[in-house]
N, C-alpha and C positions, 0 to 999 in steps of 0.2 A: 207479648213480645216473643220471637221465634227465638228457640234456643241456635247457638250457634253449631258447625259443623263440627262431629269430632269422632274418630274412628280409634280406640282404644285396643292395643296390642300388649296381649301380658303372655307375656314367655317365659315359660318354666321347662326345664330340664327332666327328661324322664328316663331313668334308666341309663345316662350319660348323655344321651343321645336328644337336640333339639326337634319338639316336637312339629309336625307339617301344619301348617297355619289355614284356615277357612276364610273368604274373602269376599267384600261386599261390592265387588268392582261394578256388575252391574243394578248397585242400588236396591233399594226399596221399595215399594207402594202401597199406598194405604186408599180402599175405595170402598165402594157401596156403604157409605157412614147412612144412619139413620137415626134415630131417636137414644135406640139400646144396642146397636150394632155395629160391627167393622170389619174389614177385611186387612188383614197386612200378607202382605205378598214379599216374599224371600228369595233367591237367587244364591247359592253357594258358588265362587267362584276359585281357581286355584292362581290367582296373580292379584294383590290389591288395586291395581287400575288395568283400564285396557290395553291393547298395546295399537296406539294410534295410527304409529308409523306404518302400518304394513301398505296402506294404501294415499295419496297426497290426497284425494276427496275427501278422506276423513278429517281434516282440521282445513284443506284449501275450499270446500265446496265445490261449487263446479265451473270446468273450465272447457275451452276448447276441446278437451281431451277425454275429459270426462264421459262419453259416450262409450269409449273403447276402453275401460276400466276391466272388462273381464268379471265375472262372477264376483259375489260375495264372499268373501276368505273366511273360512270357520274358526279358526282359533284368538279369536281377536279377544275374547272374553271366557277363554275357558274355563268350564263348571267344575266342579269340585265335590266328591260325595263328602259327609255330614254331617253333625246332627243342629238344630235350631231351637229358640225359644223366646218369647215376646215376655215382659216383664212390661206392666203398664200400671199408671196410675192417674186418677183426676190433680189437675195442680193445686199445691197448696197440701193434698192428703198426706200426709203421715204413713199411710198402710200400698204395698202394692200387690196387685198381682201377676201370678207366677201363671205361664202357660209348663204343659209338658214338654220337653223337648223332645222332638219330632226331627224324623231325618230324613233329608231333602230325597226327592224323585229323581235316580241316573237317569230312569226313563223319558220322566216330562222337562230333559233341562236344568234337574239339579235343584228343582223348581220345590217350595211347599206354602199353600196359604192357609195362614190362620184365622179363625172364623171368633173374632171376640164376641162377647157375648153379656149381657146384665148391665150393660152401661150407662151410663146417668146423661139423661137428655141434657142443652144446652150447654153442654160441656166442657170445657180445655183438656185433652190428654197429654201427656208425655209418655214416652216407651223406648225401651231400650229392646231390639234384635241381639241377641250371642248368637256366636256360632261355636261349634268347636267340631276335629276330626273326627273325634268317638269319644267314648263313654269312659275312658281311659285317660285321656286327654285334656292336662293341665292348662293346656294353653288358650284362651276363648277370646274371640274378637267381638267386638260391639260398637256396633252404631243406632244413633237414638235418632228419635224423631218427634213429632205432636201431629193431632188434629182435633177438630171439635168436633163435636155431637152437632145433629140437630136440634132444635128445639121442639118442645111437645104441640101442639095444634094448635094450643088457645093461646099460647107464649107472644107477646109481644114487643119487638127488637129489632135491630137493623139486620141486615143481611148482606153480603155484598159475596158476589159471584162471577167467576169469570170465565169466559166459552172461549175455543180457539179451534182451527182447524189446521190441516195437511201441513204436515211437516218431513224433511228427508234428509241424507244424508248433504244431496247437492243443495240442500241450503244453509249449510253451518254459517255460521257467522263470526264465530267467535273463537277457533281452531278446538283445542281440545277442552274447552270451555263449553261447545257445544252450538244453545241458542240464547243468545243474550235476553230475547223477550220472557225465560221463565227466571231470570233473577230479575228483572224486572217489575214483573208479577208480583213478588214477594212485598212491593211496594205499597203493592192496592191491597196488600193484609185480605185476600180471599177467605172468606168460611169453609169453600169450596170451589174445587175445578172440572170443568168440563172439557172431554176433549171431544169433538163430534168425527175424529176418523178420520182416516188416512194419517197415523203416526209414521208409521213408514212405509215405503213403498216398495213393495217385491219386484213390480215390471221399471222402476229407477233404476240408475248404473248407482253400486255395484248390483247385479241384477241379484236375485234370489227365488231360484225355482227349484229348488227342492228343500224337503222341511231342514234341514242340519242349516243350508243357507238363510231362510229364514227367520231360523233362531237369532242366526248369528249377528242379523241384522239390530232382531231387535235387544239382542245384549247391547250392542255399542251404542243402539239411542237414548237409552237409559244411565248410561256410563260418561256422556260427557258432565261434565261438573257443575252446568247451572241446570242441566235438566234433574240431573241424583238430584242435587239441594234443594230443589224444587219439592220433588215429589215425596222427601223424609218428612218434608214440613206442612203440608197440603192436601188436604184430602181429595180423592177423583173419582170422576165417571168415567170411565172410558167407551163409545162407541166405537166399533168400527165401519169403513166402509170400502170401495173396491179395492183401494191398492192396496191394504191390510189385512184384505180378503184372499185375493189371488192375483187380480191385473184391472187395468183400466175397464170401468162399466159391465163388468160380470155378473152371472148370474147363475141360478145354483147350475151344475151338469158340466161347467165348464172344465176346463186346466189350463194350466201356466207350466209348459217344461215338464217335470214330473210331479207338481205341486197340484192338488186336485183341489175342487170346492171345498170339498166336506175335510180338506183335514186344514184348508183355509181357517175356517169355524171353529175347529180344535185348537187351533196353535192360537188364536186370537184368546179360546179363555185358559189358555195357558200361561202367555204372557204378560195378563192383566188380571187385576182379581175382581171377580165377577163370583155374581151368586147363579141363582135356578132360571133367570132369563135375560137376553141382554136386551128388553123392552122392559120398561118400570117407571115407575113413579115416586118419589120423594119428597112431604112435605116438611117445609123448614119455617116452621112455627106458624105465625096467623096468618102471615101475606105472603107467605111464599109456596108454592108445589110446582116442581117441575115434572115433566115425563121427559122421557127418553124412547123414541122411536128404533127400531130393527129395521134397516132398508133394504139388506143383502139376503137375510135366510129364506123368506117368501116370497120372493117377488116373481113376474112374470118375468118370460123375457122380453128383452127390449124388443126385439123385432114382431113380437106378437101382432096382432092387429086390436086397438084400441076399441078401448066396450065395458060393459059393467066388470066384467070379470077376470080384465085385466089390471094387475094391483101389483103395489111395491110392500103394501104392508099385509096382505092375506088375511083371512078372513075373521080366525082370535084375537087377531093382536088389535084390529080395525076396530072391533066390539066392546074390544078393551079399552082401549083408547078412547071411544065415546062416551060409554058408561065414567068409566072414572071422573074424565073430565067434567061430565054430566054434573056427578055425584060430588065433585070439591064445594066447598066453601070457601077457598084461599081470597085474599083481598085480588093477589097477580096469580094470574097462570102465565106458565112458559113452556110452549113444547118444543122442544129440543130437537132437531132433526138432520142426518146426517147431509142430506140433498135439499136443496129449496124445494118450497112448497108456492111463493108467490112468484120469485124471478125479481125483473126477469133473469133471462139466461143469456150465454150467449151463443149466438146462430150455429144451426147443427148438430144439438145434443139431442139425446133421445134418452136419457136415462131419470131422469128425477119429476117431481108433479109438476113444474112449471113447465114442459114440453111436452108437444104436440103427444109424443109416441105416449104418455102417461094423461091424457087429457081428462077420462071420464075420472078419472080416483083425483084428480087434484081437484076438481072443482067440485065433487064432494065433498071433500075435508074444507074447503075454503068454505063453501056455505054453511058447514058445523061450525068451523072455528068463530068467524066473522061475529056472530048476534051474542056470542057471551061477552062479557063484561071483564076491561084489561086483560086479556088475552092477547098471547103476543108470540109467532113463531121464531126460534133463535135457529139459523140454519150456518153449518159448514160448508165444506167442499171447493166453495166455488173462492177463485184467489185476488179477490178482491173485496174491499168492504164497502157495504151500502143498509141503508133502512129503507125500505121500497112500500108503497101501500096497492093493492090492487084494486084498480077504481072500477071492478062491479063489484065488490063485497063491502071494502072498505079493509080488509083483513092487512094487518101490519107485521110487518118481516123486516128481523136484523138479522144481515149478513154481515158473521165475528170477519171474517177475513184470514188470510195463512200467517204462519208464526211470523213470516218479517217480509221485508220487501227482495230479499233473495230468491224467496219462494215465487215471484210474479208469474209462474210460466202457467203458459196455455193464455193468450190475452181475453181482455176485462170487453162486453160488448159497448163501453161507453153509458154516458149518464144518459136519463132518458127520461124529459121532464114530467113525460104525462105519469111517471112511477115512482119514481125515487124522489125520498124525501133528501138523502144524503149519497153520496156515491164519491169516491176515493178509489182509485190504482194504489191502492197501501196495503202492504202487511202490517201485522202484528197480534191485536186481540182483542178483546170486548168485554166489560165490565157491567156489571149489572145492582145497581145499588137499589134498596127497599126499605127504605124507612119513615115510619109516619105515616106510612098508609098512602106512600107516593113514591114513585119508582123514575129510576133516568136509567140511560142507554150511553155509555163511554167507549169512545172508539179509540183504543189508545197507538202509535206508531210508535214499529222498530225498527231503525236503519243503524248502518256503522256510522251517521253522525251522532245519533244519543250513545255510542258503545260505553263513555264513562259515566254516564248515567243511572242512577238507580234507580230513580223515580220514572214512571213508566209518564212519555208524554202525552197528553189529551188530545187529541183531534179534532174532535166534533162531540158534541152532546144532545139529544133527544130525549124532553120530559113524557114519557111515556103515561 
């Protein structure tokens, strides 16, 4: 059972005078979990919540107006210098442990990730974040949260997982609540979260082209109330892809305003905790290993002219990718990937392996993927949900679809019998159950009819 929400302020007097208080306004995150490891990601802020009002997009989503919003406003989440510290334990222990207290980066955002370490596969953790001003400083805030471990190789057990894509400011749902589909979530009791990119979008109203704006951005996605609860309680992957990079379908060399490629790439493993690559792989006991594909760092550009050695994924990561997969034993594999791999798409793209402009590298990877056994591509991006198979390989593709049906924009090209097994014009997210040595596909929807809802609702199903 997830512990409930609870942010803990103890004020003590020092020297007469009330001491300045440290703030979790933009949340939490806990990601790259594995067998023995984690990541917890901190934010120091100087106001316990954000301050919503400064723009009506921020709790109206978007409206006629919304285009002409003017830049991203910086102060909506401001950081707070220091110091932090993670107190964790497995449930049920008796004994915990203490991290050092470490004080946050002015530099990176106020930002510090802790790199846990020694931890017991299969796991339930709880953990408590303090924070306080300094080292002098009676007064410490704390917010707690849990996640599990993986399980070890040979472990065998259910899994249930869940992938989601593109999400923005113009599609809140739920005003300062945020997006209604991550308490939602909470319903399917996830192991684990995926997000395949585009959290938020730089080239979106309110725009964000320089790094202070893109910060700002992504404090306030973090800071609505069902996205924070989500993530204290949930472990994640995060990808990214163009518009968490820099702008719509980029590629490296580009800029957006004063926002360049390469500090795209920085600010992305700033505000997410990431380890030494953002391509990997994760298994999660006997039946489960997923990957996670990089679409953005190497890719050719799109207008290149199509041929062997034009690629989205470059030449390590491609080698990696094969090998590994090669090399698993898992009962399911699932590559993960920011862009479709099968499609289809809809008419006029040129950016991902289902399009022409990407030809030779998709139907390579189709013909690797295809001849293994429950193999199954889970792709983002695109704002609409379908399971599609491609009838020269036979290679099967679920498309999660965007956080809710707010997000619908850029239209869906329609169902298209000779491909799709399933196809919906629906936001929300995708669930991914494994047990028994047999695996289903849950397309769940979120509209402002379920908003009193907890339970996240099923749409469609696919025994995989």
């Amino acid at each position: 059972m997830k512990i409930s929400f609870l942010v803990l302020t103890l004020v003590a007097a020092l020297g007469g005078t009330l001491a300045q208080a440290a703030y979790f306004a933009s949340g939490i995150k806990v990601g790259e979990v594995d067998q023995t490891s984690a990541i917890v990601w901190v934010r120091l802020t100087a106001d316990e919540v954000a301050d919503f009002d400064q723009l009506p997009i921020f709790t109206e989503g978007l409206d006629e107006s919304a285009k002409d919003v003017g830049p991203m406003p910086l102060a909506v989440a401001p950081g707070m210098a220091g110091d932090v510290r993670v107190i964790y334990w497995v449930e049920g222990a008796t004994d915990a442990h203490f991290t050092e207290w470490k004080s946050v980066d002015p530099e990176a955002d106020f930002i510090h990730q802790f790199e846990l370490r020694g931890l017991v596969a299969g796991s339930e953790y709880r953990f408590k974040v303090q924070a306080r001003e300094s080292a002098v400083t009676a007064q410490v805030n704390t917010i707690a949260g849990s996640f599990r471990t993986a399980p070890a190789a040979d472990q065998v057990g259910p899994i249930r997982f869940i992938v989601t894509t593109c999400q923005a400011v113009r599609s809140i749902d739920s005003g300062a609540d945020g997006h209604l589909a991550y308490q939602q979530m909470l319903g399917f009791d996830p192991d684990f979260f995926v997000h395949t990119g585009d959290i938020v979008y730089y080239d979106k109203a309110p725009l964000a082209k320089t790094i202070p704006q893109a910060r700002a951005k992504w404090n306030l996605m973090f800071a609505y109330q069902h996205n924070l609860n989500f993530h204290r309680q949930v472990s994640s992957y995060f990808m990214k892809d163009d518009h968490d990079t820099l702008k719509n379908d980029c590629w490296p060399g580009q800029t957006y305003g004063d926002l360049t490629f390469a500090q795209g790439l920085d600010l992305f493993r700033e505000q997410v905790p990431m380890g030494e690559k953002t391509y990997r792989t994760i298994r999660w006991g006997k039946d489960v290993q997923v990957w996670l594909t990089e679409n953005r760092d190497f890719r050719s550009a799109n207008t290149d002219a199509d041929g062997p050695n034009k690629t989205i994924l470059g030449s390590e990561q491609k080698a990696w990718l094969k090998r590994t997969m090669a090399e698993s034993d898992a009962t399911y594999k699932f590559l993960i990937t920011p862009g479709p791999i099968v499609g289809p798409d809809k008419p006029g793209k040129s950016d991902n392996h289902a399009n022409d402009a990407f030809r030779h590298e998709g139907q390579e990877l189709r013909d690797f993927l295809a001849p293994m056994a429950n193999t199954y591509v889970i792709t983002g991006d695109r704002h609409w949900q379908y399971c599609s198979q491609d009838p020269s390989t036979g290679l099967v593709e679920l498309g999660c679809g965007p956080i809710n049906d707010q997000h619908m924009f850029g239209g869906d090209p329609g169902e298209d019998p000779a491909m799709h097994r399933y196809f919906s014009a629906n936001g929300g997210f995708l669930g991914i159950t494994v047990e028994d040595g047999t695996a289903k596909a849950e397309w769940f929807v979120t509209n402002a009819a379920e908003r009193n809802s907890a339970q996240p609702k099923v749409w469609h199903t696919e025994k995989l």
